[in-house]
C-alpha positions in Angstrom: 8.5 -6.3 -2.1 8.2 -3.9 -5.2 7.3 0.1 -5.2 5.3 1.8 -7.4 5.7 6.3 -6.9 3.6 8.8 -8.1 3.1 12.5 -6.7 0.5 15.1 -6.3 0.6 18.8 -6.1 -1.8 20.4 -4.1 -2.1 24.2 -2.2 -2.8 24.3 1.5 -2.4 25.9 4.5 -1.9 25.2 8.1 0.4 26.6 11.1 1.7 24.6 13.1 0.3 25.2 17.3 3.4 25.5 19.6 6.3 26.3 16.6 8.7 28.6 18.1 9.3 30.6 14.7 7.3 31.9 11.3 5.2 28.1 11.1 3.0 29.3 14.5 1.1 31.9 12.0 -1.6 31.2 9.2 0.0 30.5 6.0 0.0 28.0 3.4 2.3 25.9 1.5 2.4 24.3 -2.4 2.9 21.1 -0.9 4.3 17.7 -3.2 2.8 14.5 -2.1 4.9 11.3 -2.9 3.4 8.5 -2.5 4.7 4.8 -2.4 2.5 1.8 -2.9 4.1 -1.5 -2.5 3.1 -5.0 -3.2 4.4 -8.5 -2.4 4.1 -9.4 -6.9 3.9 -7.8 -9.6 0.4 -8.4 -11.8 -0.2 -9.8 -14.8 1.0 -7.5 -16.8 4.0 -6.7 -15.0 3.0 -4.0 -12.5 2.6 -3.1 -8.6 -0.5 -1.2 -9.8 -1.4 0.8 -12.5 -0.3 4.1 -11.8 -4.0 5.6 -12.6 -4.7 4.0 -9.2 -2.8 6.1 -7.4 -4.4 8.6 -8.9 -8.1 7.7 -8.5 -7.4 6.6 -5.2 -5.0 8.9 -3.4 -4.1 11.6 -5.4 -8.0 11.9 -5.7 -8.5 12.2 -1.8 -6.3 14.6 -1.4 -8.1 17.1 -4.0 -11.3 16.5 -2.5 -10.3 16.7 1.0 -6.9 19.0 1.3 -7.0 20.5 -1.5 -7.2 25.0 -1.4 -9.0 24.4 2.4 -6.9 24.9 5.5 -5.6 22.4 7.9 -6.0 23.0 11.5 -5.9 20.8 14.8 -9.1 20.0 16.3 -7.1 21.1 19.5 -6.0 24.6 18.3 -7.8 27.3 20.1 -8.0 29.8 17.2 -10.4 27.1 15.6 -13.3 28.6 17.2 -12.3 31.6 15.7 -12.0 30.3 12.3 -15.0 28.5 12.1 -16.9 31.5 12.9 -15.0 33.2 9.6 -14.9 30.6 7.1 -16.0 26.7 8.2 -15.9 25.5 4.8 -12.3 26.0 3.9 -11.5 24.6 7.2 -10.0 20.9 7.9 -10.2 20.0 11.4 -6.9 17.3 11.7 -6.8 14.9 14.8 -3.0 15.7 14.7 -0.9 19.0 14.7 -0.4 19.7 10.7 3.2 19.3 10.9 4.7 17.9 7.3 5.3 14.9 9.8 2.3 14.2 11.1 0.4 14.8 7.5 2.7 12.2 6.0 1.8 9.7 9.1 -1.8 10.5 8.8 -1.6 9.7 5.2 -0.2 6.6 5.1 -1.5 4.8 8.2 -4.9 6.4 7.6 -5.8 7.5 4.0 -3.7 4.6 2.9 -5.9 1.9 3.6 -8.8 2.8 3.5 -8.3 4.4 -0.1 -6.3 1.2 -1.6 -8.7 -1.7 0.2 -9.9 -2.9 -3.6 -6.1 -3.6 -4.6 -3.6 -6.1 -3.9 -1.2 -2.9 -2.6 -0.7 -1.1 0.6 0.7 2.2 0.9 4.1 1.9 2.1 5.6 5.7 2.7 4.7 9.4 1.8 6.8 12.0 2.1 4.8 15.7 1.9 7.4 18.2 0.7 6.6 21.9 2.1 8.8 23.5 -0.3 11.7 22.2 -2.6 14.4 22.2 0.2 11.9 20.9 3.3 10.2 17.7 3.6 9.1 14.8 5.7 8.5 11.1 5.5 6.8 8.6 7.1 7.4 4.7 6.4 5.7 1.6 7.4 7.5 -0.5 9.9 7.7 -3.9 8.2 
């Protein structure tokens, strides 16, 4: 197997339901997306894909879809609240918006159903929250 990386920056926020510190709050994050697209050969030319792929494909989604909104748990009970304020900057997640689950989301999700036209699958992502704190998530193979 052979890896191809590329990141995305985006702005969002989120808080995360249950945290026992600052992350229970509303706030938002410049988060760095990494993602990792493998494949079992390289192509013709030499590559996993070309890297505007990943960026048509995934780096695309997550402008359109995370991009300057808010992410927040379909489970979380100030989403009632919210959506009465401002429903279109809103994301409603089927997961708590930890870095964790974002990066899990993204890969087993996103992943495939953005990448179904190529020969690749995406392997891992890793969402950093700020330079020191990130998380990944990685395909069992």
């Amino acid at each position: 197997m052979i890896v191809a990386e590329r990141y995305h920056d985006i702005s969002c926020g989120h808080r995360v339901v249950g945290h026992e510190g600052k992350c229970r709050y509303l706030h938002g994050h410049n988060y760095r997306i990494h993602f990792t697209v493998a494949a079992e050969q390289l192509d013709d030319i030499g590559r996993v894909v070309d890297f505007s792929v990943i960026k048509s494909t995934l780096c695309q989604w997550l402008e359109e879809h995370f991009d300057h909104k808010f992410l927040i748990w379909e489970k979380d009970e100030l989403l009632p609240a919210l959506q009465s304020i401002t429903a279109d900057s809103l994301v409603v997640v089927p997961f708590n918006p930890t870095a964790e689950n974002i990066a899990q989301y993204l890969v087993e999700q996103i992943g495939p159903a953005q990448l179904k036209d190529y020969a690749v699958k995406l392997l891992s992502c890793k969402v950093e929250e700020t330079a020191k704190c990130s998380a990944s998530y990685t395909l069992s193979i």
